[in-house]
C-alpha positions in Angstrom: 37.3 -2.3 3.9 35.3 0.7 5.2 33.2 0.3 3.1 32.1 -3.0 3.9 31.4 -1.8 7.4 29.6 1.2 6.3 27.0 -0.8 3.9 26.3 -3.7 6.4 25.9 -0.7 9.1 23.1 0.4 6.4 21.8 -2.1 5.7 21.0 -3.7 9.1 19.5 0.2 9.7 17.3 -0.5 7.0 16.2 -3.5 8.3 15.1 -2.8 11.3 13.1 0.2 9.6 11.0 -2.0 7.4 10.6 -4.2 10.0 9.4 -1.2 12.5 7.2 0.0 9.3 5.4 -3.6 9.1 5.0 -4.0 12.7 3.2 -0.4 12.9 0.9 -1.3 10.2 0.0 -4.9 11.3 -0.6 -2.8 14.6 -2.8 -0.2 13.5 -5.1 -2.6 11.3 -3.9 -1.6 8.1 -4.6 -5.2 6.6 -7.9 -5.5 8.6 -10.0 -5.2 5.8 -8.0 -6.2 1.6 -11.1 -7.0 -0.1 -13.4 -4.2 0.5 -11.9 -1.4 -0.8 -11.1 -3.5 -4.2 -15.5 -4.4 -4.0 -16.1 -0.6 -3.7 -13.9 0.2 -6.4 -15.9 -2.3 -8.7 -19.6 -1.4 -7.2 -18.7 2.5 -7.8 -17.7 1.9 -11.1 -21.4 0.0 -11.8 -23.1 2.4 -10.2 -21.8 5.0 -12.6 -22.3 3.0 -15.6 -26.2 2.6 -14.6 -26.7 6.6 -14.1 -25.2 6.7 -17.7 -27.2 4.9 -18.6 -30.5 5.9 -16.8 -30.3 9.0 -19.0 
């Protein structure tokens, strides 16, 4: 039975942990901006294929 006490003790811990580590990135903008860095990924890559193919 201490067990049981132990795990739900741990588990309410981590709980409140992810919940502290979602509320600090929805405070410090970390979702301000999902499409842009998946555009630059795409434009970078095109913008290497055309200097390969410039030379």
């Amino acid at each position: 039975m201490d067990y049981v006490y132990l795990l739900v003790s741990l588990s309410v811990m981590l709980l409140i942990g992810a919940v502290c580590g979602i509320l600090w990135a929805v405070k410090s903008d970390q979702f301000e901006d999902l499409e842009g860095p998946a555009e630059r990924i795409i434009m970078d890559d095109r913008e290497l294929q055309r200097k390969i193919h410039d030379r």
